[in-house]
N, CA and C atoms as a LAMMPS dump frame, in Angstrom:
ITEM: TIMESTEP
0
ITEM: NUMBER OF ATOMS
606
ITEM: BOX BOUNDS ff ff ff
-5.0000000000000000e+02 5.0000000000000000e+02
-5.0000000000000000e+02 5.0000000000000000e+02
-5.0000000000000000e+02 5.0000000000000000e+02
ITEM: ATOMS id mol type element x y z
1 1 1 N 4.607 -6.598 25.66
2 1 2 C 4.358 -6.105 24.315
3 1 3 C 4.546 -7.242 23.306
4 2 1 N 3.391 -7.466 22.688
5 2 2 C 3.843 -8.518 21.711
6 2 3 C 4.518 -8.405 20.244
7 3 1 N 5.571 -9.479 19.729
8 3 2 C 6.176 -9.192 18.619
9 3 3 C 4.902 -8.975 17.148
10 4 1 N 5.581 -8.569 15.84
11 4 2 C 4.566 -8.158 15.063
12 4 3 C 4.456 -9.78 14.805
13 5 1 N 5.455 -10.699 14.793
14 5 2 C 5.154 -11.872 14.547
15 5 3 C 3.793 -12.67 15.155
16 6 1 N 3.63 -12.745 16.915
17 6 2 C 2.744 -13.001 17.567
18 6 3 C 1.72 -12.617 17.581
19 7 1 N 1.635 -11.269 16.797
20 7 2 C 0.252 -10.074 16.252
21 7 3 C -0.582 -11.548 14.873
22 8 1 N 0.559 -11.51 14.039
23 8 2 C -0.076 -11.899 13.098
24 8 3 C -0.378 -13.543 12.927
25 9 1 N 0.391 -14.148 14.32
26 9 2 C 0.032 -15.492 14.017
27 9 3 C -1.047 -15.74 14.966
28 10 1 N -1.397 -14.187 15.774
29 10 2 C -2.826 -14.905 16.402
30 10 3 C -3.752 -14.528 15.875
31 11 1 N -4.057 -13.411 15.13
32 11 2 C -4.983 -12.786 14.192
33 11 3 C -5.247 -14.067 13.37
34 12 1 N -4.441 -14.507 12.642
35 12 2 C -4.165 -15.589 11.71
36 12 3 C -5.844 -16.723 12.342
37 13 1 N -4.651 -17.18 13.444
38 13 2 C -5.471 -18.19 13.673
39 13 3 C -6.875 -17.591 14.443
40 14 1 N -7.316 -16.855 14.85
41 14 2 C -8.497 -16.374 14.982
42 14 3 C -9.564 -15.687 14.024
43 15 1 N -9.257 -15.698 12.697
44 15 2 C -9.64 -15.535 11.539
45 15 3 C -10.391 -17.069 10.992
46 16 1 N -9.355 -18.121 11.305
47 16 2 C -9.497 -19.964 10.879
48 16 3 C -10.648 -19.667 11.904
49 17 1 N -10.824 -19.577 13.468
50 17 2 C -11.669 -19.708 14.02
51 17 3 C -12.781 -19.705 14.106
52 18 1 N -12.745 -18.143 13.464
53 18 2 C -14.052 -17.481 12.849
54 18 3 C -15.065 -17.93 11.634
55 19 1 N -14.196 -19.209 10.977
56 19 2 C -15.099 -19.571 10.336
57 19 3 C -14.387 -19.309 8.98
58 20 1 N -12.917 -18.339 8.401
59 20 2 C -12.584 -18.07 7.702
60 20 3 C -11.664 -19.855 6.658
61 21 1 N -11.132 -19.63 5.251
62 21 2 C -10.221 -20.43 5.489
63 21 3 C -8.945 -20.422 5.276
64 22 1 N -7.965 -21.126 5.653
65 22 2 C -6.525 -20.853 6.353
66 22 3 C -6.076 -20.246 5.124
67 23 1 N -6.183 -19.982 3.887
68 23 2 C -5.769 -18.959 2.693
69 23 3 C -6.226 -17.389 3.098
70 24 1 N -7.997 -17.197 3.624
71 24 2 C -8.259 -16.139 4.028
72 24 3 C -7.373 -15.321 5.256
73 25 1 N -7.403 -16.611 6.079
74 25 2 C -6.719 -16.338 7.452
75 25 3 C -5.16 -15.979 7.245
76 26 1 N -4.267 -16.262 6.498
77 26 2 C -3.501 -16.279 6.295
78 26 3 C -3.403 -14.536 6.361
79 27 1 N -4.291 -14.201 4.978
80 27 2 C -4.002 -12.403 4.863
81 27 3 C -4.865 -11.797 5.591
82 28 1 N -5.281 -12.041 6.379
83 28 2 C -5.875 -11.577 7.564
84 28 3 C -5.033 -11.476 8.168
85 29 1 N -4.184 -12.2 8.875
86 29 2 C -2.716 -12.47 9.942
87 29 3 C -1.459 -11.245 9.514
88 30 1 N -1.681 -10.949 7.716
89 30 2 C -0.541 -10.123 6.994
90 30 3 C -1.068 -8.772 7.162
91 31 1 N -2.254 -8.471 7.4
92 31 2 C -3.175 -7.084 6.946
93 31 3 C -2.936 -6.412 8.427
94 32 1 N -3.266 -7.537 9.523
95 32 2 C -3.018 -7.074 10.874
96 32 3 C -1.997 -6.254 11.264
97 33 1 N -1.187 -7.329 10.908
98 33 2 C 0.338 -7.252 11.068
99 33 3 C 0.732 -5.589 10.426
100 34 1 N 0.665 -5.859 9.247
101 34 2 C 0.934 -4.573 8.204
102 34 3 C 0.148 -3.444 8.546
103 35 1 N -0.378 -3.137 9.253
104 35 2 C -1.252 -1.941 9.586
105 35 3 C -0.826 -1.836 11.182
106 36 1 N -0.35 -2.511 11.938
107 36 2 C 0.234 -2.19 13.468
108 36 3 C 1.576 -1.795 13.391
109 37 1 N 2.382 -2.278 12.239
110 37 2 C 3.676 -2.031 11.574
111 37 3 C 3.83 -0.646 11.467
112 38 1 N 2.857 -0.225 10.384
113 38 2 C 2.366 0.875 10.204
114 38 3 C 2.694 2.367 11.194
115 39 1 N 1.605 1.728 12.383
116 39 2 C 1.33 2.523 13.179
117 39 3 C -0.249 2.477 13.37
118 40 1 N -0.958 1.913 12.619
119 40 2 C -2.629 2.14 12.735
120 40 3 C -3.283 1.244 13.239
121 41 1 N -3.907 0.963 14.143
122 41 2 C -5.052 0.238 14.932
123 41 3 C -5.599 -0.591 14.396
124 42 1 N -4.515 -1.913 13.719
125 42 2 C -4.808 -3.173 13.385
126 42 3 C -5.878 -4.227 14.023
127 43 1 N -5.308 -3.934 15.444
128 43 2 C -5.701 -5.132 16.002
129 43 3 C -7.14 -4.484 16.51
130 44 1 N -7.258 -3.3 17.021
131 44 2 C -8.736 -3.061 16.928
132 44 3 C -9.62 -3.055 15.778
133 45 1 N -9.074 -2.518 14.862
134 45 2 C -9.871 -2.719 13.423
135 45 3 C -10.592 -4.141 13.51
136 46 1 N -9.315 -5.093 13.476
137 46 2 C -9.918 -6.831 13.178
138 46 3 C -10.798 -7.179 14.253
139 47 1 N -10.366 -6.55 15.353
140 47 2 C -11.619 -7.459 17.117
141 47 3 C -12.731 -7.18 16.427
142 48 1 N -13.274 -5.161 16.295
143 48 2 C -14.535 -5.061 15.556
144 48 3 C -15.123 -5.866 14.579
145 49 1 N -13.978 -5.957 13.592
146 49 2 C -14.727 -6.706 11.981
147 49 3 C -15.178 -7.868 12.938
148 50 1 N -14.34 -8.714 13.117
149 50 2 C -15.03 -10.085 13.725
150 50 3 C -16.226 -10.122 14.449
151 51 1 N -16.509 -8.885 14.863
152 51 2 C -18.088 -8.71 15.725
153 51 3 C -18.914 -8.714 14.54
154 52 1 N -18.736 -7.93 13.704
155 52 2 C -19.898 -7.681 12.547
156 52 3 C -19.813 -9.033 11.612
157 53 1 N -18.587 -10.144 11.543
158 53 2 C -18.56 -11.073 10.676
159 53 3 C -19.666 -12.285 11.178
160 54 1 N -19.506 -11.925 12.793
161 54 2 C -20.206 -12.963 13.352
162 54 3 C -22.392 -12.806 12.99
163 55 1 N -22.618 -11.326 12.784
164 55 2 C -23.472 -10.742 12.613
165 55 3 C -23.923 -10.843 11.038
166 56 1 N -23.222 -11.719 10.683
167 56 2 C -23.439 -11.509 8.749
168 56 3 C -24.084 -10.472 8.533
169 57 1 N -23.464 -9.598 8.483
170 57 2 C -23.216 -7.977 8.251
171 57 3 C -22.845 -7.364 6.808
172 58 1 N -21.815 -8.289 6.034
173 58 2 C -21.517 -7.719 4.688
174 58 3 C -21.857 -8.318 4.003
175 59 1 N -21.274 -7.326 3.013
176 59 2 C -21.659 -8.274 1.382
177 59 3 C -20.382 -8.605 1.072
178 60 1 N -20.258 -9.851 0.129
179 60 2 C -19.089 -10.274 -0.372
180 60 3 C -19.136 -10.303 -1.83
181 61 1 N -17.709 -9.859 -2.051
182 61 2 C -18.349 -9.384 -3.65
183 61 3 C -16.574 -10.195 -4.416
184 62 1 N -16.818 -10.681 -5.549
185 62 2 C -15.546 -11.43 -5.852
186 62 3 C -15.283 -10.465 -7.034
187 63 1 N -16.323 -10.325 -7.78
188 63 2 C -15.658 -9.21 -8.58
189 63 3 C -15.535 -7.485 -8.749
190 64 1 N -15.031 -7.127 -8.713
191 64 2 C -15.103 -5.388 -8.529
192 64 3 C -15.189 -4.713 -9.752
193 65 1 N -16.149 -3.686 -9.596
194 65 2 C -15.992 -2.847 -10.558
195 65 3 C -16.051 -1.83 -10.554
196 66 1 N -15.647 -1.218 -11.573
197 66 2 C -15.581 0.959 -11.052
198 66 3 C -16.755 1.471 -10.4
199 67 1 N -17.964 0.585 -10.419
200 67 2 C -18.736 1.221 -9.551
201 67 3 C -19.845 0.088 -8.546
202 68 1 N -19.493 0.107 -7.489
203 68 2 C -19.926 -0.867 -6.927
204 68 3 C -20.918 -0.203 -5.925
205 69 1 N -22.332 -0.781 -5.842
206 69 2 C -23.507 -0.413 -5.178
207 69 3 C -24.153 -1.475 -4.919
208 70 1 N -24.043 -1.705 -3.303
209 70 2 C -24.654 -2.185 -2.812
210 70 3 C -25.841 -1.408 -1.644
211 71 1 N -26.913 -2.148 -1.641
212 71 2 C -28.288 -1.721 -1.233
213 71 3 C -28.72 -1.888 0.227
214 72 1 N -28.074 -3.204 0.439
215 72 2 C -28.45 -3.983 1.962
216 72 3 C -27.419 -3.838 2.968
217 73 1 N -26.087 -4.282 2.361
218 73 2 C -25.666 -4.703 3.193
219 73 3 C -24.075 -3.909 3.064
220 74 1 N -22.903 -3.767 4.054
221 74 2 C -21.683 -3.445 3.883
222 74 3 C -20.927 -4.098 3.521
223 75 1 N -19.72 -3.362 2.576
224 75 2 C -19.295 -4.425 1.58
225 75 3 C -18.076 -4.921 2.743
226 76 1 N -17.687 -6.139 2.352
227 76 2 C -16.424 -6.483 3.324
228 76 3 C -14.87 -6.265 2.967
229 77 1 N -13.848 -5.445 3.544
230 77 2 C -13.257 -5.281 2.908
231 77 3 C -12.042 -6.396 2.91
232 78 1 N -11.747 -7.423 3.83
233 78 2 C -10.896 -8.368 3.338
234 78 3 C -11.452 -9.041 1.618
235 79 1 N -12.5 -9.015 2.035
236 79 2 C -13.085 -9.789 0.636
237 79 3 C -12.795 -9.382 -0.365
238 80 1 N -13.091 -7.782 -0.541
239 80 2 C -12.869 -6.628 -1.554
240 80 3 C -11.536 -6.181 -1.69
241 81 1 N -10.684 -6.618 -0.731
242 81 2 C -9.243 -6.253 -1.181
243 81 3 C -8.68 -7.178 -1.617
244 82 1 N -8.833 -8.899 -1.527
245 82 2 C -8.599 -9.794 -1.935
246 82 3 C -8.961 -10.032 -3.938
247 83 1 N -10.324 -9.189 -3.644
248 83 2 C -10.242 -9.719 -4.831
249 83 3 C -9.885 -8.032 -6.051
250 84 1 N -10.126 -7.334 -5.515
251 84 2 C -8.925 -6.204 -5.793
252 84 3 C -7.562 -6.551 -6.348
253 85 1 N -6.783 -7.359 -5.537
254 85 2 C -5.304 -7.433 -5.295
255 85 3 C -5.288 -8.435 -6.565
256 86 1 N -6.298 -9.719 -6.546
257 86 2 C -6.132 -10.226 -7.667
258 86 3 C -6.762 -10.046 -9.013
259 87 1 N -7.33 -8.908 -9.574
260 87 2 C -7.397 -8.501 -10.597
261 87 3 C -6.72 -6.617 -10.841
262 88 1 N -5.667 -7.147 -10.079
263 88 2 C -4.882 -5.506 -9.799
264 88 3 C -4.674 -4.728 -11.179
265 89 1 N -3.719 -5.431 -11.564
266 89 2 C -3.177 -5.13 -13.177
267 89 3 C -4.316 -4.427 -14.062
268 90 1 N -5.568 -5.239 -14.322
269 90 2 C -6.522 -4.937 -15.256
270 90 3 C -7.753 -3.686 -14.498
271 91 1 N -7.386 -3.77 -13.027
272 91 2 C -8.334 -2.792 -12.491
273 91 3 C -7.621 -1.407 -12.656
274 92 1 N -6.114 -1.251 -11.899
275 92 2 C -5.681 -0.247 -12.552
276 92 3 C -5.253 0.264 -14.036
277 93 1 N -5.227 -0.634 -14.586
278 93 2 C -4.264 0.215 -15.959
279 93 3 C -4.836 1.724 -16.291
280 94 1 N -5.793 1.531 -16.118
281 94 2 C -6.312 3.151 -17.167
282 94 3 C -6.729 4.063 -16.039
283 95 1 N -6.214 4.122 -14.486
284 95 2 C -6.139 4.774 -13.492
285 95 3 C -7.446 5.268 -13.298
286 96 1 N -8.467 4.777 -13.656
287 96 2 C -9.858 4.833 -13.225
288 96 3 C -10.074 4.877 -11.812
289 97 1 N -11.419 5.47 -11.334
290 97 2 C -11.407 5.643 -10.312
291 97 3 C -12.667 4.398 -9.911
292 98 1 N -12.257 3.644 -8.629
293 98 2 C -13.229 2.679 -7.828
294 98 3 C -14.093 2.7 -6.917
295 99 1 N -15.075 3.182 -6.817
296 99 2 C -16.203 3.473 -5.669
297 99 3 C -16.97 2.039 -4.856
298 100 1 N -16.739 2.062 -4.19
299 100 2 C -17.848 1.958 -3.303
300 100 3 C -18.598 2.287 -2.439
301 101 1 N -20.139 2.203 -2.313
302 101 2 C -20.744 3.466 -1.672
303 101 3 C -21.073 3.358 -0.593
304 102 1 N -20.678 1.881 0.068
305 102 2 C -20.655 1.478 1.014
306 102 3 C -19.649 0.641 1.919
307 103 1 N -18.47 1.025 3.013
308 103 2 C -17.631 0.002 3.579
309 103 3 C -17.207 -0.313 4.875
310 104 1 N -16.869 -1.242 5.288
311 104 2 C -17.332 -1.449 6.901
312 104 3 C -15.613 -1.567 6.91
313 105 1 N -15.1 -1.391 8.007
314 105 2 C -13.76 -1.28 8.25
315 105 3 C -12.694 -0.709 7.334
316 106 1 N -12.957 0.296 6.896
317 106 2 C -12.06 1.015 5.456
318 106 3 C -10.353 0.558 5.974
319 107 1 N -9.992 0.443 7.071
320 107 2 C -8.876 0.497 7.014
321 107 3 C -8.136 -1.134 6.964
322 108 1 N -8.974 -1.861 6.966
323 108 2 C -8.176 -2.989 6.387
324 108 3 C -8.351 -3.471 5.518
325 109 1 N -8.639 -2.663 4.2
326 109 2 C -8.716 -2.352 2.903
327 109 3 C -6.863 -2.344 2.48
328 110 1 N -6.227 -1.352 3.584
329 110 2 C -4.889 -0.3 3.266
330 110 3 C -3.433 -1.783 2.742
331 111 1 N -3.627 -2.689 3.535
332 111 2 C -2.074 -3.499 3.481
333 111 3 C -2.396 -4.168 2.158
334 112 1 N -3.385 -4.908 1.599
335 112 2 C -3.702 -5.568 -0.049
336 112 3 C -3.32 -4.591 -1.048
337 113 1 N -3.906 -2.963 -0.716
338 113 2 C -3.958 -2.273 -1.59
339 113 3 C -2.351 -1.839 -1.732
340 114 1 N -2.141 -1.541 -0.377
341 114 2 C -0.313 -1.55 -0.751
342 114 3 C 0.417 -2.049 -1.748
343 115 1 N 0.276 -3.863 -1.432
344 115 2 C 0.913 -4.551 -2.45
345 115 3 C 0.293 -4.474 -3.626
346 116 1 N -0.793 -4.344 -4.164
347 116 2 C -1.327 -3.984 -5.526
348 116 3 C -0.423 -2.398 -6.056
349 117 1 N -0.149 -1.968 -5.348
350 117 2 C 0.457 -1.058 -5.418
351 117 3 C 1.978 -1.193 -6.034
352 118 1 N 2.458 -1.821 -5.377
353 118 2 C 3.579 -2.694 -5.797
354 118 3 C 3.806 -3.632 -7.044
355 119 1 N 2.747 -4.436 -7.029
356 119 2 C 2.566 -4.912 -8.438
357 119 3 C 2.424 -4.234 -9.659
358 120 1 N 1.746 -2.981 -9.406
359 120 2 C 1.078 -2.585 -10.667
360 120 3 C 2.164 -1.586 -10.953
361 121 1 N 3.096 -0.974 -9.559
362 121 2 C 4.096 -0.071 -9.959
363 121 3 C 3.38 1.2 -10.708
364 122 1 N 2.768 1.35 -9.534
365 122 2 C 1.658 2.854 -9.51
366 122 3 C 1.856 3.125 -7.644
367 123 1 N 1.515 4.6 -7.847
368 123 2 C 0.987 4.751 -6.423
369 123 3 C -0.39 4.723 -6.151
370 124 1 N -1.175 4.192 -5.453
371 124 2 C -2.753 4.063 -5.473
372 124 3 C -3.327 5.008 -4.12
373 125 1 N -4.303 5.699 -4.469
374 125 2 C -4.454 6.631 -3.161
375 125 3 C -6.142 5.965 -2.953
376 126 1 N -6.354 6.067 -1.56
377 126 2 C -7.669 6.029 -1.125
378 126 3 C -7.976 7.025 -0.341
379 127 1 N -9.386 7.102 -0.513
380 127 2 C -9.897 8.298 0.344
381 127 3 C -11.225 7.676 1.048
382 128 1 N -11.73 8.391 2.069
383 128 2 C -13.227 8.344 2.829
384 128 3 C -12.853 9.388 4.179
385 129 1 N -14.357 9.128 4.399
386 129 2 C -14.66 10.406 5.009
387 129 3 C -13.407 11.295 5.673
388 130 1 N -13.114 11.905 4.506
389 130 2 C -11.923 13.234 4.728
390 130 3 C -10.956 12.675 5.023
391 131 1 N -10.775 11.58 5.012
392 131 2 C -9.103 11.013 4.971
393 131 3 C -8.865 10.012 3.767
394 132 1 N -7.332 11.016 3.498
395 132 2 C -6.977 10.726 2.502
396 132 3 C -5.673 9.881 3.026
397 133 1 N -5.206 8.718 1.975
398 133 2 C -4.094 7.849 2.003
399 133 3 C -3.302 7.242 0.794
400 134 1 N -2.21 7.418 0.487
401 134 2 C -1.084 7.308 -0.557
402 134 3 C -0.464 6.19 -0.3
403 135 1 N -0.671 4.928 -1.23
404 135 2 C 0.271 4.144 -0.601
405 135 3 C 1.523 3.878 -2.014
406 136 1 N 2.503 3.832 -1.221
407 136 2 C 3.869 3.465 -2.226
408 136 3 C 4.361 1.981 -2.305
409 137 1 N 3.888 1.737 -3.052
410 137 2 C 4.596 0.369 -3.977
411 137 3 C 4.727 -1.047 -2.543
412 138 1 N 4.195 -0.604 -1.435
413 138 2 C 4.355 -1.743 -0.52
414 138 3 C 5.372 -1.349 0.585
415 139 1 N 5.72 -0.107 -0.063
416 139 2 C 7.106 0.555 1.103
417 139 3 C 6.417 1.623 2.21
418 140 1 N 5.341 2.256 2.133
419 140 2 C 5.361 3.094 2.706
420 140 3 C 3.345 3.604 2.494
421 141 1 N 3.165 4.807 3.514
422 141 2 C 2.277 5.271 3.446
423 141 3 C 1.809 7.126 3.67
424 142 1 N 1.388 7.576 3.527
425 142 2 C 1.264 8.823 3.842
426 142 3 C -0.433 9.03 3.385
427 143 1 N -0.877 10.18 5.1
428 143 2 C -1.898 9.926 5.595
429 143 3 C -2.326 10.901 5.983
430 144 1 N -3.261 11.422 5.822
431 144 2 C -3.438 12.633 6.228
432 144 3 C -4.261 12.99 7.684
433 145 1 N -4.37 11.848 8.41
434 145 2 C -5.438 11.535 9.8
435 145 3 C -4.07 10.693 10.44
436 146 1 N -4.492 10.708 12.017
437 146 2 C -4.374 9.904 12.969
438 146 3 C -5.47 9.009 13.502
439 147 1 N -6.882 9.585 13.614
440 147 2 C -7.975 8.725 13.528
441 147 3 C -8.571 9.65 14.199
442 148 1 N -9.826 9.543 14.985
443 148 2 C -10.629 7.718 14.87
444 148 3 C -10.693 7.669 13.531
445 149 1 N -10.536 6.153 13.32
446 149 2 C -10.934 5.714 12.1
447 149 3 C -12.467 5.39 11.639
448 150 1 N -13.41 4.581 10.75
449 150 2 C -14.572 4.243 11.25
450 150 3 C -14.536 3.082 11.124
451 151 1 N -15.684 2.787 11.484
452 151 2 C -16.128 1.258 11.593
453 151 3 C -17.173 1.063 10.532
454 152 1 N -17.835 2.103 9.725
455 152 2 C -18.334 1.823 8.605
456 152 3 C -18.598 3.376 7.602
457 153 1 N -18.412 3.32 6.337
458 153 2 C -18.572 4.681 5.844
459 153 3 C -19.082 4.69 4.726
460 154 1 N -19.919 5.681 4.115
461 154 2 C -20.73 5.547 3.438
462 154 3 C -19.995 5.529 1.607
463 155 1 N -18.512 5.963 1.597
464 155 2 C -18.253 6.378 0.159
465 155 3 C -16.58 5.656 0.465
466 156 1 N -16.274 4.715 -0.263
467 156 2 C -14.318 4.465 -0.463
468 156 3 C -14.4 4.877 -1.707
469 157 1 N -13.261 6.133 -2.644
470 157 2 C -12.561 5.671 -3.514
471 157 3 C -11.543 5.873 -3.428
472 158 1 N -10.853 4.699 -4.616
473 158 2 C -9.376 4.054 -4.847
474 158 3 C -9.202 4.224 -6.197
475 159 1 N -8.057 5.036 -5.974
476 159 2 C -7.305 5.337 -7.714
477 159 3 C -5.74 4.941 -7.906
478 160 1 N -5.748 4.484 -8.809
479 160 2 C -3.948 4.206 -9.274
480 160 3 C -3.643 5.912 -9.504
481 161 1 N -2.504 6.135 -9.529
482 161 2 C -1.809 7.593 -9.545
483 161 3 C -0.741 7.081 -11.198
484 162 1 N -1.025 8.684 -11.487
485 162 2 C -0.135 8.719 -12.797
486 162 3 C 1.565 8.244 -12.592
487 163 1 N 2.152 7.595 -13.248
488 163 2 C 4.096 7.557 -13.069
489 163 3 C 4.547 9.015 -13.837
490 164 1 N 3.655 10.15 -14.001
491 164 2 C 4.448 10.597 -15.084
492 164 3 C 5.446 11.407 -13.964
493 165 1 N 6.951 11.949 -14.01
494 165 2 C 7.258 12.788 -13.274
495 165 3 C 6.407 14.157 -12.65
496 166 1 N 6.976 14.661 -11.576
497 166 2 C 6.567 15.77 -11.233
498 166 3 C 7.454 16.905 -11.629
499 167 1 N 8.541 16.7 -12.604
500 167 2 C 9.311 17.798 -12.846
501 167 3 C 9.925 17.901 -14.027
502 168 1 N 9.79 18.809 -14.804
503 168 2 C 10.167 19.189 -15.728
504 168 3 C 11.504 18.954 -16.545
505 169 1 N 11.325 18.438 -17.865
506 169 2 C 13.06 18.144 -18.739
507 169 3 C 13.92 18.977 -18.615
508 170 1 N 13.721 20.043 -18.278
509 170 2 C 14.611 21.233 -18.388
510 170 3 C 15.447 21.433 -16.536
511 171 1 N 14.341 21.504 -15.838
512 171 2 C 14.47 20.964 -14.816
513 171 3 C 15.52 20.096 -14.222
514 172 1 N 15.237 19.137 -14.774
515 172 2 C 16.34 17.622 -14.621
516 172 3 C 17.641 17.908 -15.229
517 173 1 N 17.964 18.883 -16.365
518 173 2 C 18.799 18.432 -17.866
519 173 3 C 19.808 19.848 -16.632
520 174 1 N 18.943 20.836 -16.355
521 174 2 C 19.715 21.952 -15.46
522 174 3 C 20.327 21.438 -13.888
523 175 1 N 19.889 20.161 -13.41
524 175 2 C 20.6 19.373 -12.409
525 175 3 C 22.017 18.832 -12.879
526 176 1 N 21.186 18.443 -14.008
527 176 2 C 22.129 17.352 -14.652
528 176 3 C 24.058 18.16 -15.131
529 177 1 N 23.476 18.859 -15.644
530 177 2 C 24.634 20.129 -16.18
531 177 3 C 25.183 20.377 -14.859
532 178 1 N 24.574 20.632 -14.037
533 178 2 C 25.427 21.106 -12.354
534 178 3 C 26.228 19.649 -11.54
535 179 1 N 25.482 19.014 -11.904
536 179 2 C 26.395 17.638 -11.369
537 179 3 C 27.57 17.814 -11.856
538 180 1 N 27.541 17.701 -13.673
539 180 2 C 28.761 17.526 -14.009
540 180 3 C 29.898 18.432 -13.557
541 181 1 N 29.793 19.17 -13.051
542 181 2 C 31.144 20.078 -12.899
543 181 3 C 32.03 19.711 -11.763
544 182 1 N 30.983 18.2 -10.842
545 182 2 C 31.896 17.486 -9.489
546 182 3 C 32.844 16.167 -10.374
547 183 1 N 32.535 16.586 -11.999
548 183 2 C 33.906 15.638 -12.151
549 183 3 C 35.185 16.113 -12.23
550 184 1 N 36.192 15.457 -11.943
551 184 2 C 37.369 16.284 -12.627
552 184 3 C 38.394 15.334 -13.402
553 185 1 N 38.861 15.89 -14.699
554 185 2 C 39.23 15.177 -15.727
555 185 3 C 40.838 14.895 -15.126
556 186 1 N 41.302 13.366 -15.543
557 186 2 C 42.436 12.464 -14.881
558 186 3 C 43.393 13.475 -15.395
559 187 1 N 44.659 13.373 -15.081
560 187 2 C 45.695 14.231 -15.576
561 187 3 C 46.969 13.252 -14.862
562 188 1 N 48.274 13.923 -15.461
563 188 2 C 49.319 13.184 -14.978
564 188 3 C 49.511 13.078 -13.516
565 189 1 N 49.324 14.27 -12.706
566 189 2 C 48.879 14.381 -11.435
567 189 3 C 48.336 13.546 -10.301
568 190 1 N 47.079 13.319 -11.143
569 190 2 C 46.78 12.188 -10.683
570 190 3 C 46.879 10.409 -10.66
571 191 1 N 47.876 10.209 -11.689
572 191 2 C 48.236 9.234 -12.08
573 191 3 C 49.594 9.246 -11.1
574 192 1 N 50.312 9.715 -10.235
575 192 2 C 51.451 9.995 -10.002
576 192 3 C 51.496 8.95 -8.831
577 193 1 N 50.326 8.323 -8.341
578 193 2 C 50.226 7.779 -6.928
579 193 3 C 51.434 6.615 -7.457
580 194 1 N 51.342 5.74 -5.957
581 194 2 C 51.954 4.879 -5.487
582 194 3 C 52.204 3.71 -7.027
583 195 1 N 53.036 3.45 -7.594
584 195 2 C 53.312 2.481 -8.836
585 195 3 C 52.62 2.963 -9.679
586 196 1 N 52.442 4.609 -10.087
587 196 2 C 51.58 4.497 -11.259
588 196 3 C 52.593 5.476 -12.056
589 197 1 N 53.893 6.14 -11.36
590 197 2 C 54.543 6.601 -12.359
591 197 3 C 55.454 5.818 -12.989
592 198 1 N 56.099 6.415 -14.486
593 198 2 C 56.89 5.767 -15.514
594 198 3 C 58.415 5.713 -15.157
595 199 1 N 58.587 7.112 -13.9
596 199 2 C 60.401 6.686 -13.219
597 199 3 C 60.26 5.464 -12.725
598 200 1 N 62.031 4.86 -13.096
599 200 2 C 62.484 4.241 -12.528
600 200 3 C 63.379 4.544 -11.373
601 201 1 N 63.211 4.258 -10.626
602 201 2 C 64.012 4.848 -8.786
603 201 3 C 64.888 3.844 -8.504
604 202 1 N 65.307 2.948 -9.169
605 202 2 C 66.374 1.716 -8.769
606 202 3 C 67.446 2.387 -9.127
């Protein structure tokens, strides 16, 4: 069984192989990694992509926008999460929603979007064909599939999620009031321990 380390430093370098460069390869090696971590079919995800990379198969797109349509070809998603991750801040702020109507390996889209997730200090959910996915701040995921996953699908969208609470002031303020009653106010009693009373015993 190999370590997640040995996952991602051969992905890594079989990414450089492929023709990628050692910056690409690099989060290629992290995406692997982070999705076998997971629990989800990293390393098959990447064998496939590399079949279709060899096939110049996608489109590469550097900038994203709320609505992305492409005609020919499938969009790639290292490419598209890369450049996602680095215009995170300004893509989420106003929790707009991101389409694309076309994507070839949706699931190694999931570990970039994580950490954008993290950055932006939002939860960001993605969806495609009937599976839905929540990712938290880089900590965690929740999923509503085990798989199969696909290998290409016709619709991704990706939304930042509101911070507002899920629960009510009154709510919280009626916790809050019940806590307090696990304090209990100091008294001489309790001051009585070991050197804290005022007799003298000599």
């Amino acid at each position: 069984m190999e370590s997640f380390y040995e996952i991602e430093t051969t992905c890594r370098r079989a990414a450089k192989a492929s023709g990628f460069s050692w910056g690409v390869a690099e989060e290629i090696g992290k995406t692997v990694r982070s999705l076998e971590i997971m629990g989800l079919p990293g390393i098959k995800t990447f064998y496939n992509y590399l079949s279709d990379v060899k096939n110049d198969s996608f489109s590469k797109s550097s900038k994203i926008l709320l609505k992305n349509l492409e005609n020919k070809k499938m969009y790639c998603p290292i490419e598209s999460s890369i450049a996602i991750l680095d215009d995170c801040k300004n893509l989420f702020k106003n929790n707009d929603v991101i389409d694309f109507n076309q994507m070839a390996h949706p699931l190694l889209l999931i570990p970039m979007l994580n950490r954008a997730s993290n950055i932006i200090g939002k939860k960001i959910s993605i969806s495609f064909d009937n599976i839905e996915i929540i990712l938290n701040y880089n900590g965690s995921l929740v999923i509503n599939s085990k798989g199969p996953f696909p290998n290409q699908t016709n619709k991704v969208s990706i939304q930042s999620m509101s911070t507002e609470p899920t629960y009510s002031k009154k709510e919280y303020e009626d916790l809050y009031q019940l806590s307090l009653e696990t304090f209990v106010e100091e008294s001489e009693g309790k001051l009585s321990g070991a050197g804290a009373g005022l007799t003298d015993n000599d």
